[in-house]
N, C-alpha and C positions, 0 to 999 in steps of 0.2 A: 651129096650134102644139100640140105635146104638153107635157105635163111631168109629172114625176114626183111622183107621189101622197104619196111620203113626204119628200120633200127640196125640191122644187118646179125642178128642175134641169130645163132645154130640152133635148126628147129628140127623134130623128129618129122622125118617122111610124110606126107600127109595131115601135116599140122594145117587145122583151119584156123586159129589164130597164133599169134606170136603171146609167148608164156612172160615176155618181159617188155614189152608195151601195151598190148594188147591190140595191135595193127591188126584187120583181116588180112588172112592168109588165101593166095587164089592165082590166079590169071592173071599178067598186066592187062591194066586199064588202056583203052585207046587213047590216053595222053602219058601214057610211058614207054618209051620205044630203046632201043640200043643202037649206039653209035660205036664206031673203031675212033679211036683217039686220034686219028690224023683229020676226020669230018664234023669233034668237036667245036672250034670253035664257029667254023661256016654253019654247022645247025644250031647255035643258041644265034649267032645274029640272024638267020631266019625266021627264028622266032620270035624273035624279039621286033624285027620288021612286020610279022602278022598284024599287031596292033590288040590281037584280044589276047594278049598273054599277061596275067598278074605274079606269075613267078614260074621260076625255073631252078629245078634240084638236081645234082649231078650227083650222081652215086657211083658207087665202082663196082666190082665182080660180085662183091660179099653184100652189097645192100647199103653200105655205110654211106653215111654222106660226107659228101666232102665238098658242096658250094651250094648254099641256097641263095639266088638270087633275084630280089624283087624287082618285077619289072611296072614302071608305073609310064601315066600317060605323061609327055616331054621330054621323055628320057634322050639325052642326044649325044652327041659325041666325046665332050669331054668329060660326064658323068659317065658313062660305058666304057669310056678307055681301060681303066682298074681295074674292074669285072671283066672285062675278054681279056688283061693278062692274067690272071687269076684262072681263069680257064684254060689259058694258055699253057698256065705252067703245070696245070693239071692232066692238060693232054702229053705232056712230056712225062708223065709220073706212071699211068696205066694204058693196060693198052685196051682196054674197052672200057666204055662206061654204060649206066641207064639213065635216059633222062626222064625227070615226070614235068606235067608240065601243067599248075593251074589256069584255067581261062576262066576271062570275065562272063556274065552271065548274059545273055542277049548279044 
């Protein structure tokens, strides 16, 4: 089974795009990688420690998303608490996930 990377929609084998977003179909990108659900939440606060990260998507087996989160510059502890249990409880739901992950430009 395929499915699509941005919507999680079942695609025929060799689909170059998704027939119901119209997301390109392909290769992850070098800013979406898979994690096991127990190195979920240590790799969003790595990322979010980088400093050029503008958001971070958390999908699951099938593509779906299940946590987009903006990450802006000051973001500190008591704003991040919510969003790492949020992912907390997301790593208790699946047992892998994909992250994508936009960065600032320069």
């Amino acid at each position: 089974m395929v499915f699509c990377h941005k919507c999680g929609t079942d695609l025929p084998e060799g689909a170059k795009f998704c027939y119901k977003c119209g997301a390109l179909q392909g290769p992850p990108s070098p800013n979406e990688f898979s994690v096991a659900s127990e190195d979920l939440v240590r790799t969003v606060k790595n990322l979010i420690h980088e400093g050029n990260v503008r958001k971070i998507i958390v999908r699951d087996d099938q593509g779906r998303t299940l946590l987009e989160l903006p990450v802006t510059a000051g973001v500190v502890g008591a704003v991040l608490a919510p969003w790492l249990a949020a992912v907390g409880a997301i790593a208790a739901l699946v047992s892998h996930c994909t992250i994508s992950v936009e960065r600032k430009e320069g």
